[in-house]
Structures are given as structure tokens and as C-alpha cells.
C-alpha positions as CSV (number, residue, x, y, z in Angstrom):
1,X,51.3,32.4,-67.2
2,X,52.1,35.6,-69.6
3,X,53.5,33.3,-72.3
4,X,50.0,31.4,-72.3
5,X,48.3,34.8,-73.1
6,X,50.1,36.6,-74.9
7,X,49.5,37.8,-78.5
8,X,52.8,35.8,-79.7
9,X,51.5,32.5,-78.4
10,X,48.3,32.8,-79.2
11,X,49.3,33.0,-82.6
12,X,52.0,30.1,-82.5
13,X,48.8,27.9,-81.2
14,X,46.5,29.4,-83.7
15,X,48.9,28.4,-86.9
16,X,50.6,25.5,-85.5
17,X,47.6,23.6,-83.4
18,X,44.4,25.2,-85.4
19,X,42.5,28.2,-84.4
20,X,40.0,25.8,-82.9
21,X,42.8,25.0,-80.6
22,X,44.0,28.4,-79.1
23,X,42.8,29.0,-75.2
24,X,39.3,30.5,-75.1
25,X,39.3,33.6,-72.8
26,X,42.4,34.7,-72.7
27,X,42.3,37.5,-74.6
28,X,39.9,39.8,-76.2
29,X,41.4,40.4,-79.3
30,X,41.5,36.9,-80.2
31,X,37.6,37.0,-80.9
32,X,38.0,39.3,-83.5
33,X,40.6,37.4,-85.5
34,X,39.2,36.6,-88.7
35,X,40.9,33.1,-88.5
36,X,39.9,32.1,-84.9
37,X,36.1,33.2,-85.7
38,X,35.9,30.9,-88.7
39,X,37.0,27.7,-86.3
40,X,35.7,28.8,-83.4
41,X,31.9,29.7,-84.7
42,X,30.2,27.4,-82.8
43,X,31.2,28.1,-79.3
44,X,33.3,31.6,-79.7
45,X,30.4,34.0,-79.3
46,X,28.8,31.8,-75.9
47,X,32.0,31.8,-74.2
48,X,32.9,36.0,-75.0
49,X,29.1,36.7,-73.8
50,X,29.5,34.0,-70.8
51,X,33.0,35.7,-69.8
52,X,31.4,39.2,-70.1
53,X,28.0,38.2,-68.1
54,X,30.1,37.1,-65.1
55,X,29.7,39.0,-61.8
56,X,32.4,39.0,-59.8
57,X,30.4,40.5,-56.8
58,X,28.2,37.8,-56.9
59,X,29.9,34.4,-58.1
60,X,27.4,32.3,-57.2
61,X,23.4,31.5,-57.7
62,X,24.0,31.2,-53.5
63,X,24.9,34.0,-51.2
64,X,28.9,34.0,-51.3
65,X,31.1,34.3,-48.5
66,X,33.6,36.0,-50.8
67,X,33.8,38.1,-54.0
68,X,35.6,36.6,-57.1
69,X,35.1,34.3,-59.7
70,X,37.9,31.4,-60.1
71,X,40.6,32.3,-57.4
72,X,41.2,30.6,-54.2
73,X,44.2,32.5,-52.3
74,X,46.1,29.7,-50.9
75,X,49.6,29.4,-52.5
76,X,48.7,25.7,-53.8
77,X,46.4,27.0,-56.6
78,X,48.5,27.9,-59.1
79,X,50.0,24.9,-58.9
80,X,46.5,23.0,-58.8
81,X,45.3,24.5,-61.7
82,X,48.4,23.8,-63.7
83,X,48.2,20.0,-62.5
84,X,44.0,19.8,-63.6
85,X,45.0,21.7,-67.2
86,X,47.7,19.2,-68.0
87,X,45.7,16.4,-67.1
88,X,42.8,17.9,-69.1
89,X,44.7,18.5,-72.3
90,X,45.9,14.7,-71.9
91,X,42.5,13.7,-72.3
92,X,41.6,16.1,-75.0
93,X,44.6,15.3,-77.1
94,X,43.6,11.2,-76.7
95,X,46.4,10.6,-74.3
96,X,44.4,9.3,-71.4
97,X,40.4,8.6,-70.8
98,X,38.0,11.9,-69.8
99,X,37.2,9.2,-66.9
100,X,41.7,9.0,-65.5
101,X,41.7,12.9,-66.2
102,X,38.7,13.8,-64.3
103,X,40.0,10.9,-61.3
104,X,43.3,12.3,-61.0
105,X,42.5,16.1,-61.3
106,X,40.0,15.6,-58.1
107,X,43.0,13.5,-56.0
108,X,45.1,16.8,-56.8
109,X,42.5,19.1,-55.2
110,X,41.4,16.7,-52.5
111,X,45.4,16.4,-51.7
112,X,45.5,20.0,-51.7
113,X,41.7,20.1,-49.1
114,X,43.4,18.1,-47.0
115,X,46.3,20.4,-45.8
116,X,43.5,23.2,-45.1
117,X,41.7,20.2,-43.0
């Protein structure tokens, strides 16, 4: 996942794709990018504070069992998460309904439940 973070291709998606288009959260410097502030003023500041207000001691409104914010260590996540994003980015970029993304991203992680069954 280093390409999809680094400075390089942050820069590739912010010229190429729009600024508007260029992963939010994955890396600091990115927020204070002229560019990516003009396209991204109307969510960039919620998701920075959002990010920076997260506690990973206490992930949840709940009592946790565990400490961590968006990590499950079983070898399938990875591969999970790389499955939901693609579907994602299908619907975003009009390739497939919010609806088929949403439907087959939750098969994925049910597939995936079901060997820790």
C-alpha cells in the first residue's frame, strides 16, 4: 500500500483525477496543499479533525474488547479491504450501483466471517 500514500501518487491522482479525487487520510501534508484545499473545502477540514479526534484506546462509544481503530489481525483483511475499495470506487466512478457495491462488499466480509465460524 506505499504507492497509494505516497507523495508521488498523491500527486499523480491530484493532477490526473482532480484534487477532489486524491485519498482522504492518507497523509498529512496533503491538507496543506494549496490545490487539494481549494477542491476539497467542503469536507477536508471534518475529515483531518475526525482523523485527529480518534482514540485508539477507546474505538468505540461501547466498552471494547480490544484497542485499535480499523484493523482486524486475521491475514484475510488486507485482502478484504482491497476487495470493498474496488467495489467502492466502481460505484463512485458510475460503474456499478451504490446498491451491487454495498451487496457484494458485505458477501466478501461475510465470506471471510464464515471461516472464523
Amino acid at each position: 500500500m506505499d504507492w497509494a500514500t505516497s507523495k508521488d501518487y498523491i500527486t499523480y491522482a491530484g493532477t490526473q483525477l482532480g484534487w477532489a479525487s486524491v485519498p482522504p487520510g492518507s497523509r498529512t501534508s496533503t491538507y496543506s496543499n494549496p490545490e487539494y484545499q481549494k477542491a476539497a473545502a467542503d469536507f477536508a477540514k471534518q475529515t483531518l479533525d475526525s482523523i485527529a479526534s480518534v482514540d485508539p484506546t477507546h474505538p468505540g462509544v461501547a466498552a471494547q474488547q480490544w484497542n485499535g481503530i480499523q484493523y482486524v489481525g486475521i491475514p484475510e483483511f488486507a485482502d478484504l479491504g482491497t476487495k470493498v475499495s474496488a467495489e467502492i470506487t466502481a460505484a463512485i466512478a458510475g460503474q456499478e450501483s451504490v446498491a451491487d457495491a454495498l451487496k457484494k462488499a458485505q458477501g466478501y466480509a461475510q465470506a471471510v466471517g464464515q471461516t472464523y465460524q
